[in-house]
MARLOSE-431157 format. One record per residue: residue number from 1; residue in three letters; y, z, x of N, C-alpha, C in turn. Coordinates in Angstrom, 1 decimal, padded with zeros to 4 digits, always signed. Atoms other than C-alpha are relative to their C-alpha. Example, Ala and Ser with C-alpha at 12.3 -4.5 7.8 and 13.67 -1.06 7.14 Angstrom:
+-----+-----+--------+--------+--------+--------+--------+--------+--------+--------+--------+
!   n ! res !   n_yy !   n_zz !   n_xx !  ca_yy !  ca_zz !  ca_xx !   c_yy !   c_zz !   c_xx !
+-----+-----+--------+--------+--------+--------+--------+--------+--------+--------+--------+
!   1 ! Ala ! -001.2 ! +000.0 ! +000.9 ! -004.5 ! +007.8 ! +012.3 ! +001.2 ! +000.0 ! +000.9 !
!   2 ! Ser ! -001.1 ! +000.0 ! -000.9 ! -001.1 ! +007.1 ! +013.7 ! +001.1 ! +000.8 ! -000.8 !
+-----+-----+--------+--------+--------+--------+--------+--------+--------+--------+--------+
//
This chain:
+-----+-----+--------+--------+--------+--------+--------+--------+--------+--------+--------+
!   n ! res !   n_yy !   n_zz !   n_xx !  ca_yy !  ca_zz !  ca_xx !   c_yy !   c_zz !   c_xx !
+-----+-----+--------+--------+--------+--------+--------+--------+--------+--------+--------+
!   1 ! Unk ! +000.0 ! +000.2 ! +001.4 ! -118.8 ! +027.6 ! +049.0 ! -001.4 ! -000.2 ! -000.5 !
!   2 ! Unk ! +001.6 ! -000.3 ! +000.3 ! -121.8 ! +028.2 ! +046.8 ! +000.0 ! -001.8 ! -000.9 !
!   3 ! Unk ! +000.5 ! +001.2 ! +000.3 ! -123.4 ! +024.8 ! +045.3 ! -000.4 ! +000.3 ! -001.5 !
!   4 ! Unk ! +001.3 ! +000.1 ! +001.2 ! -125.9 ! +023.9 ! +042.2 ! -001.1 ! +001.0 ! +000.1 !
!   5 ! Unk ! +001.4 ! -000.7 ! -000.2 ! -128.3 ! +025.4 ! +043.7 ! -000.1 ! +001.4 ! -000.1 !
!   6 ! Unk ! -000.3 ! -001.3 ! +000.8 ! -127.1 ! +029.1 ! +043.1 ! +000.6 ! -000.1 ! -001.3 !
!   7 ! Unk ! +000.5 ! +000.2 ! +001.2 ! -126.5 ! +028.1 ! +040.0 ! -001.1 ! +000.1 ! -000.8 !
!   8 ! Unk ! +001.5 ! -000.3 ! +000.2 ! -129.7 ! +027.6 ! +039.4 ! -000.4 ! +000.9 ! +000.2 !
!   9 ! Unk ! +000.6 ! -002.0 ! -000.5 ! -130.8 ! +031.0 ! +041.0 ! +000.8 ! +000.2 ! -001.2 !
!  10 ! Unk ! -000.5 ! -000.9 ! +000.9 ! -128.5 ! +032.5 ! +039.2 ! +000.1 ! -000.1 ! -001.6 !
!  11 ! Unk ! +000.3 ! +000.5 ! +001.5 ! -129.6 ! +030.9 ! +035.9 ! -000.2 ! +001.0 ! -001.4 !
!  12 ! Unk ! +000.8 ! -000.4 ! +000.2 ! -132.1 ! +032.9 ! +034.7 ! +000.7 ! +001.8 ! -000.2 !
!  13 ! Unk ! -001.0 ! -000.8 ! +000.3 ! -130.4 ! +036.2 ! +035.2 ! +001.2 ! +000.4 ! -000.9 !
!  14 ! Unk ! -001.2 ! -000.1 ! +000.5 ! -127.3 ! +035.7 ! +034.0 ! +000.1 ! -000.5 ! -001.7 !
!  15 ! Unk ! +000.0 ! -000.1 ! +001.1 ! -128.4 ! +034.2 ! +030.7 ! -000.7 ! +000.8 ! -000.7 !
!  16 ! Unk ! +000.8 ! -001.2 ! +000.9 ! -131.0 ! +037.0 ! +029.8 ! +001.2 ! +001.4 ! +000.1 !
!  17 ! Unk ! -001.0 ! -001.1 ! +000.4 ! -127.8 ! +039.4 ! +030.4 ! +001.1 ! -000.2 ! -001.3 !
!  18 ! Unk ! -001.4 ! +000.7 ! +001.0 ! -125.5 ! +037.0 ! +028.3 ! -001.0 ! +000.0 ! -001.5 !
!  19 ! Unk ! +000.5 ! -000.1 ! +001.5 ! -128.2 ! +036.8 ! +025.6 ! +000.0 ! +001.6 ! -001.0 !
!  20 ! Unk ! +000.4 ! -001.5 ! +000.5 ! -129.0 ! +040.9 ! +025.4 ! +001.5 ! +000.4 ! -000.6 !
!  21 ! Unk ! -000.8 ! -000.3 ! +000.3 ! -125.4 ! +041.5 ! +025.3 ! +001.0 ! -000.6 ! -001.3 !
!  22 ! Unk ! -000.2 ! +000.7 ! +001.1 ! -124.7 ! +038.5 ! +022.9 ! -000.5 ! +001.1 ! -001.4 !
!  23 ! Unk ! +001.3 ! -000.3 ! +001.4 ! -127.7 ! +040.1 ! +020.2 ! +000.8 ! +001.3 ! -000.2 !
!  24 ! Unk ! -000.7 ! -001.5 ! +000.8 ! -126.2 ! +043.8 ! +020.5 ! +001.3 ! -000.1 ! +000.0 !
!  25 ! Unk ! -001.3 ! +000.1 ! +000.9 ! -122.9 ! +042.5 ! +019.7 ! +000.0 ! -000.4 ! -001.6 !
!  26 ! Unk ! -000.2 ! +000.8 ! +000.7 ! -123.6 ! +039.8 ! +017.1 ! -001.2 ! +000.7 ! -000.9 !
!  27 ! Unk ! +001.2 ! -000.4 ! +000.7 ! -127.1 ! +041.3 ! +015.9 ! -000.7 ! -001.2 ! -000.7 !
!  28 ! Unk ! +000.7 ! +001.4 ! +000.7 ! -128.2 ! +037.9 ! +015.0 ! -001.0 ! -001.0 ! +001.1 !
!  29 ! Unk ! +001.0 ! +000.6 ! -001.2 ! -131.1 ! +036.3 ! +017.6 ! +000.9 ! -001.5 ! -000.1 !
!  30 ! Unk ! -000.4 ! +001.0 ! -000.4 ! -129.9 ! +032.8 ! +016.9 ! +001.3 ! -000.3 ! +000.5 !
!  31 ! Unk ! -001.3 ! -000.2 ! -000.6 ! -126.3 ! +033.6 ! +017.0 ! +000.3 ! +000.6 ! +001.4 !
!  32 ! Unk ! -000.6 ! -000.7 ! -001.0 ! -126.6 ! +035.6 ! +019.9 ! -000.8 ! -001.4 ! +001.5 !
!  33 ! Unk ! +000.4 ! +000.6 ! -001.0 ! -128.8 ! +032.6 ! +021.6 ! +001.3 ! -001.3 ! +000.5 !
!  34 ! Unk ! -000.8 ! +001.1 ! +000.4 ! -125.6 ! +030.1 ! +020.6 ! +000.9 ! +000.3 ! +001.0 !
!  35 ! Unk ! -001.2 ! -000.9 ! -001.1 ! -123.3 ! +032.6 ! +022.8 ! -000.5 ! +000.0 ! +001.1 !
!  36 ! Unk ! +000.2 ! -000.1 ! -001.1 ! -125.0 ! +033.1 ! +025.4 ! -000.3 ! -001.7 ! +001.0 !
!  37 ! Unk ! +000.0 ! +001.4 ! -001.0 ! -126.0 ! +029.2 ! +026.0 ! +001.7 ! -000.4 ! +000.3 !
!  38 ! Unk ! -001.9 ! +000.4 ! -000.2 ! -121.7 ! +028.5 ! +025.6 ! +000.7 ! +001.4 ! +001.0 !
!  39 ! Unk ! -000.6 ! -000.6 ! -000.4 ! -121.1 ! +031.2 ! +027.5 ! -000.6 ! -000.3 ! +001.7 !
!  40 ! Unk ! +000.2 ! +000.6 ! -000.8 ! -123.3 ! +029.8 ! +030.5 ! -000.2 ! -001.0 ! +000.4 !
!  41 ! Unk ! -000.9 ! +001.7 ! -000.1 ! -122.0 ! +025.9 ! +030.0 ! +001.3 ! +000.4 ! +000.3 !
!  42 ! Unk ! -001.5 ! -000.3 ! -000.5 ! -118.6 ! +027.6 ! +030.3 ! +000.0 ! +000.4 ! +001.3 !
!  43 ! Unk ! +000.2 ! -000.7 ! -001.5 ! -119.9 ! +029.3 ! +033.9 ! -000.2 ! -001.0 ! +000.6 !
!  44 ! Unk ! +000.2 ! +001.1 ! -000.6 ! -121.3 ! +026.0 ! +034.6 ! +000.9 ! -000.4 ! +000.7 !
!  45 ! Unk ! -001.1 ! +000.6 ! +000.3 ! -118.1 ! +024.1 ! +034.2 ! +000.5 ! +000.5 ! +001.1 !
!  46 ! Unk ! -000.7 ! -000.4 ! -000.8 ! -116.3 ! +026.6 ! +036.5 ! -001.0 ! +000.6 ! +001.0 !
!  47 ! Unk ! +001.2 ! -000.8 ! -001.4 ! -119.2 ! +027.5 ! +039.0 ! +001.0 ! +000.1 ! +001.2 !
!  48 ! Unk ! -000.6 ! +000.2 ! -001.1 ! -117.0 ! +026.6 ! +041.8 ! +001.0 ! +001.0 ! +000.1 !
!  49 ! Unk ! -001.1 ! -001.4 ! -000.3 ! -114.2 ! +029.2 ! +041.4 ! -000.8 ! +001.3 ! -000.4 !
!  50 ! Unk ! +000.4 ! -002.3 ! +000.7 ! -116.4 ! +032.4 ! +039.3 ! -001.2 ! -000.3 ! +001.1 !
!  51 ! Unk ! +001.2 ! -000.2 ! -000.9 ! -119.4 ! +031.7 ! +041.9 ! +000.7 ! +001.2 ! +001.0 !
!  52 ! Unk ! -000.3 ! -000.9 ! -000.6 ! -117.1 ! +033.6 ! +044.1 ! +000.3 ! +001.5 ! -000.5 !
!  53 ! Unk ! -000.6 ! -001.3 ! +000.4 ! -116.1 ! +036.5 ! +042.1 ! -000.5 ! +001.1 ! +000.7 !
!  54 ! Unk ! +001.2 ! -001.3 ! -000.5 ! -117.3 ! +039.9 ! +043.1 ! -000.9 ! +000.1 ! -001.3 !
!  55 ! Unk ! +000.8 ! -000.7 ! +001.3 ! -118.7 ! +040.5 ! +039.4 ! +000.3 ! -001.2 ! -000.8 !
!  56 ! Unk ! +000.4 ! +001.2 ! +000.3 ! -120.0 ! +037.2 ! +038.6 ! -000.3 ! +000.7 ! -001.8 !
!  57 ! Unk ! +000.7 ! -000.7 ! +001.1 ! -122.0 ! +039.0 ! +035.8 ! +000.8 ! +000.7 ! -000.9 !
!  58 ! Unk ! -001.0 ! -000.8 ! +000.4 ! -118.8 ! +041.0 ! +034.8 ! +000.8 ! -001.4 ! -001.2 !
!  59 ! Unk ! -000.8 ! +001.2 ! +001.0 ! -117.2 ! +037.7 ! +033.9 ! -000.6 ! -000.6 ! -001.1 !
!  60 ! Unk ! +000.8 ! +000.6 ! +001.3 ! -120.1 ! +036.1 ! +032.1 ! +000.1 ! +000.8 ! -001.1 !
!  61 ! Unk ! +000.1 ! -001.2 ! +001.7 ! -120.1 ! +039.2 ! +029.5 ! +001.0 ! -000.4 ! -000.3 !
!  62 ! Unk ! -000.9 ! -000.1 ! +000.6 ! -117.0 ! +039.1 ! +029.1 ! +000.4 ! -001.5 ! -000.9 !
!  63 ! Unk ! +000.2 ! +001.5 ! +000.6 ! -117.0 ! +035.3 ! +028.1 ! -000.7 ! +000.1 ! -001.3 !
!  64 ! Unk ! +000.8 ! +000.1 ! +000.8 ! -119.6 ! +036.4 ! +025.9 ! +000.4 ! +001.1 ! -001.0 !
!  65 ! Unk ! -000.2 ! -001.5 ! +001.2 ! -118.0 ! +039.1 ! +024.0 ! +001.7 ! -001.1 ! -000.6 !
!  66 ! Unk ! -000.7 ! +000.7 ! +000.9 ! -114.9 ! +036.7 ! +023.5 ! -000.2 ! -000.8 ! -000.9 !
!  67 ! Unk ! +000.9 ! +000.9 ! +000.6 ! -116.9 ! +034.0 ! +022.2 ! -001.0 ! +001.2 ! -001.4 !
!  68 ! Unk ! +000.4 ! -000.9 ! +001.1 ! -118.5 ! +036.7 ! +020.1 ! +000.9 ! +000.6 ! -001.3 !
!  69 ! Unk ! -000.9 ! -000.3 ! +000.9 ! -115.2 ! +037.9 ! +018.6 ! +000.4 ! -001.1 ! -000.8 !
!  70 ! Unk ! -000.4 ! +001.4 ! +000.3 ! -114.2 ! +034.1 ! +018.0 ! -000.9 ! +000.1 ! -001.6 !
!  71 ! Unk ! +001.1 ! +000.3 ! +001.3 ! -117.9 ! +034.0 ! +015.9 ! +000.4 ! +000.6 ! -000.8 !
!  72 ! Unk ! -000.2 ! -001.0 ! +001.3 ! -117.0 ! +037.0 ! +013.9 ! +001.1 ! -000.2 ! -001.0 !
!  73 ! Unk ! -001.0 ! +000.3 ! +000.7 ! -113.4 ! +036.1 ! +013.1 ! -000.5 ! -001.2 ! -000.9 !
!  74 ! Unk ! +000.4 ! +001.4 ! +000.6 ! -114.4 ! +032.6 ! +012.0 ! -001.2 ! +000.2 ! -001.3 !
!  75 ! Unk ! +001.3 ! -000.1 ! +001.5 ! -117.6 ! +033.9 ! +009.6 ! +000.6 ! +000.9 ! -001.1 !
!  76 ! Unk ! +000.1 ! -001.0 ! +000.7 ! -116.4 ! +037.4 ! +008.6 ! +001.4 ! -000.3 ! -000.8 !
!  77 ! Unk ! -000.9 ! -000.2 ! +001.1 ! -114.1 ! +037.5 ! +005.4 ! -000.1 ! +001.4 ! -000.5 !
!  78 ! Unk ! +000.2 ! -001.6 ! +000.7 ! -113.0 ! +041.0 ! +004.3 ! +000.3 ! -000.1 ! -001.4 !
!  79 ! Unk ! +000.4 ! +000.2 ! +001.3 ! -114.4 ! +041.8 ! +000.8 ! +001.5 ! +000.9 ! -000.9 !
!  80 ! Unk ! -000.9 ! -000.5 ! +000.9 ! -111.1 ! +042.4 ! -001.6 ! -000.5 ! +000.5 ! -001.7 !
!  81 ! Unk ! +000.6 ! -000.2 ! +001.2 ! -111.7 ! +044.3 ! -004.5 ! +001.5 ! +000.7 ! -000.8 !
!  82 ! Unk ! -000.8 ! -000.2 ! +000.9 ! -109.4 ! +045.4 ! -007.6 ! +001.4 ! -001.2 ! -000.3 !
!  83 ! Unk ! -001.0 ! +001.0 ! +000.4 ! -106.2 ! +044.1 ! -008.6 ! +000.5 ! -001.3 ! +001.1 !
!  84 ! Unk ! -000.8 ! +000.8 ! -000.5 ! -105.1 ! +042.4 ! -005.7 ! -000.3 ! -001.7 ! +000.3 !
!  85 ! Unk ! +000.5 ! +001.4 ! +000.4 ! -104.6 ! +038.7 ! -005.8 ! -000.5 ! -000.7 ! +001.5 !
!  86 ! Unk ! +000.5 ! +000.9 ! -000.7 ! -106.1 ! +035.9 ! -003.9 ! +001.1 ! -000.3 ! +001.7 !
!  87 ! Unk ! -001.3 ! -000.1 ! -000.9 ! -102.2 ! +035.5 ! -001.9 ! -000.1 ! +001.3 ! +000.4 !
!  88 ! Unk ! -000.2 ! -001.5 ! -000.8 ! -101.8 ! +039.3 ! -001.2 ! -001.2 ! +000.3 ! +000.9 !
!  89 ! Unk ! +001.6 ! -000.1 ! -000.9 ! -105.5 ! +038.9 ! +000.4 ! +000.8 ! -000.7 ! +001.4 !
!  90 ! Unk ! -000.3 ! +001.4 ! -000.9 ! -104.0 ! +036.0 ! +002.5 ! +000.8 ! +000.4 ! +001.2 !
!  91 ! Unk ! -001.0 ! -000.8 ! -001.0 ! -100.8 ! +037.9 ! +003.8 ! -000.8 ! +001.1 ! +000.5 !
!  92 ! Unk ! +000.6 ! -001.0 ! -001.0 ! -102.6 ! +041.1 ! +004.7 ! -001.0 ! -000.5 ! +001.1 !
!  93 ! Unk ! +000.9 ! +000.2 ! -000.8 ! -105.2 ! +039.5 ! +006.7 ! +001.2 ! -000.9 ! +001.0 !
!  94 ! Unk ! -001.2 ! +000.9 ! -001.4 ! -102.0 ! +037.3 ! +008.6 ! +000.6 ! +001.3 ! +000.4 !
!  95 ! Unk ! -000.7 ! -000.8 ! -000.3 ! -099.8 ! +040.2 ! +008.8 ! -001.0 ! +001.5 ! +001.0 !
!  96 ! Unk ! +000.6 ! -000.7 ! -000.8 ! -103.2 ! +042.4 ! +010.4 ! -000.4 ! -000.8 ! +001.3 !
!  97 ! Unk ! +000.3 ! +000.8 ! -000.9 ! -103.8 ! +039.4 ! +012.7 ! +001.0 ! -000.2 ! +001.3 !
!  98 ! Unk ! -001.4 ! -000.4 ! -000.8 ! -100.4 ! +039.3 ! +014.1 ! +000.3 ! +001.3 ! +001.1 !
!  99 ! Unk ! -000.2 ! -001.4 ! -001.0 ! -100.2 ! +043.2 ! +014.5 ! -000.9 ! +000.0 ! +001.2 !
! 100 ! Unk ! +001.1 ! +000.2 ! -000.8 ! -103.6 ! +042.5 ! +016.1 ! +000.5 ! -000.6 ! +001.5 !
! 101 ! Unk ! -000.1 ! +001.4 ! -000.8 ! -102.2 ! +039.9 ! +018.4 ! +001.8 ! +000.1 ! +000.5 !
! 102 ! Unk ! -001.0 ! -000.6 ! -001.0 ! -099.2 ! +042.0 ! +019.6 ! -000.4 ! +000.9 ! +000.7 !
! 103 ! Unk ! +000.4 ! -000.8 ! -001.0 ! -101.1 ! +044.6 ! +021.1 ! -000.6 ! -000.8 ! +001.5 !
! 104 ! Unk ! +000.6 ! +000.6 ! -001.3 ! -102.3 ! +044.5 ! +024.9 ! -001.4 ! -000.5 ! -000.4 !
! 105 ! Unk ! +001.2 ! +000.6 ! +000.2 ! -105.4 ! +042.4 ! +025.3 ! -001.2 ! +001.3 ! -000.3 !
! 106 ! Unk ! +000.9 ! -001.0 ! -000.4 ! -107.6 ! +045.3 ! +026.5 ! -000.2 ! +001.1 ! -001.7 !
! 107 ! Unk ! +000.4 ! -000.5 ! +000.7 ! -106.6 ! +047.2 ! +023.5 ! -000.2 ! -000.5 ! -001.4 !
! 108 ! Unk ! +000.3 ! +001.0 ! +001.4 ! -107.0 ! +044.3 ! +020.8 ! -001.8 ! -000.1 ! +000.0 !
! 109 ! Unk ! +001.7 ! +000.2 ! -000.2 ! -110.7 ! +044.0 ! +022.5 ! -000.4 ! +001.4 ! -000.7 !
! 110 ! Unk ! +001.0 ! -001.7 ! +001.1 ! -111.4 ! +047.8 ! +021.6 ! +000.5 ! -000.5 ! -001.3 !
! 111 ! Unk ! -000.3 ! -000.4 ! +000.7 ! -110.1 ! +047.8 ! +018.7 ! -001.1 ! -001.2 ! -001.1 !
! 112 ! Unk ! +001.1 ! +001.0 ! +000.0 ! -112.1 ! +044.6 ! +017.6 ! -001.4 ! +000.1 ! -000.2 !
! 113 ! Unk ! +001.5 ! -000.1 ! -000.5 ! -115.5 ! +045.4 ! +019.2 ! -000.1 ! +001.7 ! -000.6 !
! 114 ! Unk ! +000.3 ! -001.0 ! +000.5 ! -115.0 ! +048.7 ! +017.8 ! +000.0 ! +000.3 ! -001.8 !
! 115 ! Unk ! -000.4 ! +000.0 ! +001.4 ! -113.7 ! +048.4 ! +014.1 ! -000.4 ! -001.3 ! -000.7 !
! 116 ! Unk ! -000.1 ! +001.0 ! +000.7 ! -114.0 ! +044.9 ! +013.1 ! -002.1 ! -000.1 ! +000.1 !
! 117 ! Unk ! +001.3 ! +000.5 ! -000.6 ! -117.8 ! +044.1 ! +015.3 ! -000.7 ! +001.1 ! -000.6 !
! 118 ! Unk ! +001.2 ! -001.8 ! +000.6 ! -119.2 ! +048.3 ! +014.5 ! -000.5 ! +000.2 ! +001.2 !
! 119 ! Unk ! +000.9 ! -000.4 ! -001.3 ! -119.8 ! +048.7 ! +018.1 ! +000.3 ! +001.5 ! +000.2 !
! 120 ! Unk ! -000.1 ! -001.3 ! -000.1 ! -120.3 ! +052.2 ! +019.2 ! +001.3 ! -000.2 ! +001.1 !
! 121 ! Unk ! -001.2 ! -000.4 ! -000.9 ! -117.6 ! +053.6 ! +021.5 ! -000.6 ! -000.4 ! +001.4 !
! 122 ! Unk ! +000.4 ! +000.7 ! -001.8 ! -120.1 ! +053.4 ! +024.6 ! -000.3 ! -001.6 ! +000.1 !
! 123 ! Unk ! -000.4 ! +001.4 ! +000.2 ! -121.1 ! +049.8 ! +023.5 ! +001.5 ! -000.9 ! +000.2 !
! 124 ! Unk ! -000.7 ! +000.3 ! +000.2 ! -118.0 ! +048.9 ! +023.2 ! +000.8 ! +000.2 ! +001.9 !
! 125 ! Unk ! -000.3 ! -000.4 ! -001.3 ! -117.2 ! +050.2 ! +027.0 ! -000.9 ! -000.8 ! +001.4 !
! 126 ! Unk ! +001.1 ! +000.7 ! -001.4 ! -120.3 ! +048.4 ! +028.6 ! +000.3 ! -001.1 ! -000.5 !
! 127 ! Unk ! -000.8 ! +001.0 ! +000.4 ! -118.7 ! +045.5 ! +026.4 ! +001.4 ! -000.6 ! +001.1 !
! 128 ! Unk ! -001.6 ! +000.9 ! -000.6 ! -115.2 ! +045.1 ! +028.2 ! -000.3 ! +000.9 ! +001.8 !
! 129 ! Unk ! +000.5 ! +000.0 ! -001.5 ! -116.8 ! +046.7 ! +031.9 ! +000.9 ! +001.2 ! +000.2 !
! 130 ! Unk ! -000.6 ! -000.7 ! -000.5 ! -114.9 ! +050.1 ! +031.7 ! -000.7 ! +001.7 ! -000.4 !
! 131 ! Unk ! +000.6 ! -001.0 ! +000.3 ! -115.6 ! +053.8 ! +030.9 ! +000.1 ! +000.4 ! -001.2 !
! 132 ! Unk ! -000.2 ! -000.6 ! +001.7 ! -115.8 ! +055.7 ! +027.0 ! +001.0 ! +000.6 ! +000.3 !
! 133 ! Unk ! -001.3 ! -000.6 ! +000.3 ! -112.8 ! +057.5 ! +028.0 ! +001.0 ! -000.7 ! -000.3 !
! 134 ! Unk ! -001.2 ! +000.9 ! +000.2 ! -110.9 ! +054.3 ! +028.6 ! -000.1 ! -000.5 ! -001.5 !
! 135 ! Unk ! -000.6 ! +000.4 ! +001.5 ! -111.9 ! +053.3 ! +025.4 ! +000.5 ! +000.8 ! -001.2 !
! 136 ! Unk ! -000.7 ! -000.7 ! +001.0 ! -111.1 ! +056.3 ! +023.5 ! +001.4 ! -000.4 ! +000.3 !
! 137 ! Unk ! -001.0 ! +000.1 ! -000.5 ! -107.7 ! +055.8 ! +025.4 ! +000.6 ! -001.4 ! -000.9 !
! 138 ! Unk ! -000.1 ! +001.5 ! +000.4 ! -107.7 ! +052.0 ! +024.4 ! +000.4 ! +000.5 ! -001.9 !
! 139 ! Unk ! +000.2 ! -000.2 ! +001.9 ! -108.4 ! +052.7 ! +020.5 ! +001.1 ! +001.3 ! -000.6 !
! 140 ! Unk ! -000.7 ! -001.1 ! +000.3 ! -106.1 ! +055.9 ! +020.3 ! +001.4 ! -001.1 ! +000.0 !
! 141 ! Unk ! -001.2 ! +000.9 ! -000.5 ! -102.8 ! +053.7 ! +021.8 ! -000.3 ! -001.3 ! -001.0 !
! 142 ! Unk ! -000.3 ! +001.1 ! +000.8 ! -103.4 ! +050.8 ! +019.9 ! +000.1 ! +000.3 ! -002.1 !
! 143 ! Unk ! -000.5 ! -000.2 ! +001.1 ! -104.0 ! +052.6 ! +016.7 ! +001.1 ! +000.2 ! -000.5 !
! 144 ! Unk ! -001.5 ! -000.8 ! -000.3 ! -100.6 ! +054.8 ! +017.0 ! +000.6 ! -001.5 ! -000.4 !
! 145 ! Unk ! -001.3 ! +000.7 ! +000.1 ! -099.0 ! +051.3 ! +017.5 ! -000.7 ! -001.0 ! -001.3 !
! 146 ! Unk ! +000.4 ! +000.7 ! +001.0 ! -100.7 ! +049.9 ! +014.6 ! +000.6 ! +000.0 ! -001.1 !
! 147 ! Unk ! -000.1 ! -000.3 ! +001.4 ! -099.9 ! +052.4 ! +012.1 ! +001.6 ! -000.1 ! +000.3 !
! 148 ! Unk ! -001.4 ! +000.3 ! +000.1 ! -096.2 ! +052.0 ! +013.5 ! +000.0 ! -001.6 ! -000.5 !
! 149 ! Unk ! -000.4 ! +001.5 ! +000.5 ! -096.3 ! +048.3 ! +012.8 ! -000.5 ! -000.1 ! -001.7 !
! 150 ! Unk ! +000.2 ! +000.0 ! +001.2 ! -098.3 ! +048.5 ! +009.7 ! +000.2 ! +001.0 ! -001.3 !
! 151 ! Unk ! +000.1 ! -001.5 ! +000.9 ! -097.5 ! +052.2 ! +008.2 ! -000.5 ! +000.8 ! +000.4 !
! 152 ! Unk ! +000.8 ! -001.5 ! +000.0 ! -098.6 ! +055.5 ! +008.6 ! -001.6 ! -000.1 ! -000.8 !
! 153 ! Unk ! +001.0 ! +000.2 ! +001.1 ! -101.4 ! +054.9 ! +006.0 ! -001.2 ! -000.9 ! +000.6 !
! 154 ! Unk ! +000.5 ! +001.3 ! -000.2 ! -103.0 ! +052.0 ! +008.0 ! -001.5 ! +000.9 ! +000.7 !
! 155 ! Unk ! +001.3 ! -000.6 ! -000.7 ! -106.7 ! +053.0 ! +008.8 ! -001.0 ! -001.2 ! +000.3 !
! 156 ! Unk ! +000.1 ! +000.9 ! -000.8 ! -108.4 ! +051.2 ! +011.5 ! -001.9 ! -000.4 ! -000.5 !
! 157 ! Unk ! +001.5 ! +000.5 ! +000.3 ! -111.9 ! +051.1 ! +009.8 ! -000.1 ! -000.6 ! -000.9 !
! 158 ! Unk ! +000.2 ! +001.2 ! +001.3 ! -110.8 ! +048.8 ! +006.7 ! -000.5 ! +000.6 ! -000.7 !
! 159 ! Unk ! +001.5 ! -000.5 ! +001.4 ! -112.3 ! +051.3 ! +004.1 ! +001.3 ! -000.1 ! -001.2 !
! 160 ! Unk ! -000.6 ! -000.1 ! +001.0 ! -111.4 ! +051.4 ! +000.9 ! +000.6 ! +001.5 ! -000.3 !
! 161 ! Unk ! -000.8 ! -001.3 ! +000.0 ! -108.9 ! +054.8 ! +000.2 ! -001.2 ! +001.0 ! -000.8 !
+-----+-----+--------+--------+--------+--------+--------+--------+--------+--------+--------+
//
């Protein structure tokens, strides 16, 4: 079993990947320094079981891209314009949260890091550690079951019609 002491080695590394990947998610230097230090106190914490992983590095991103969705949900409000009231704002953002939050994980992440965050498609692939196909794949299948849950009409980039 590995110690403190690869910890330490492994310090330095692992938060200059958790910061780069923090900043081109979040685009914000301090926001992205805030992620990357809670995303290598969370590695801390569990050194003893992810020291072993094969893809130590694999895990940390990924820690750092949940934690990055977290930040965005919690700051980002979507901007309502025309008639609709304060309440009908309230329910569509529960009832997209929900649809959100019945799909599989994998394609809640694309759909997220791609639509909600504005990550490109390959971003969005060196994001969750798979290839741009899988995420077209990802993003295709979860919209389908989107616009089944939400309507035919439902478009996955929030624009206005």
């Amino acid at each position: 079993m590995r110690g403190d002491e690869d910890f330490d080695a492994a310090f330095d590394r692992l938060l200059g990947r958790a910061y780069r990947h923090a900043l081109r998610m979040v685009g914000d230097r301090t926001l992205a320094e805030d992620l990357a230090a809670e995303a290598l106190a969370r590695t801390y914490a569990r050194w003893r079981r992810v020291s072993r992983y094969d893809h130590l590095d694999a895990w940390v991103l990924r820690v750092v891209t949940n934690l990055a969705i977290d930040a965005f949900a919690k700051r980002q409000v979507p901007s309502v314009e025309g008639t609709v009231t304060p309440e009908d704002a309230a329910v569509l953002r529960v009832t997209l949260a929900q649809a959100l939050r019945a799909l599989p994980a994998r394609q809640r992440d694309a759909v997220v890091l791609r639509y909600l965050v504005d990550l490109s498609e390959a971003d969005v692939a060196a994001s969750l550690g798979v290839k741009p196909g899988t995420v077209k794949s990802h993003l295709h299948r979860a919209v389908e079951q989107l616009r089944r849950t939400l309507g035919p009409s439902f478009d996955p980039r929030f624009e206005e019609a």
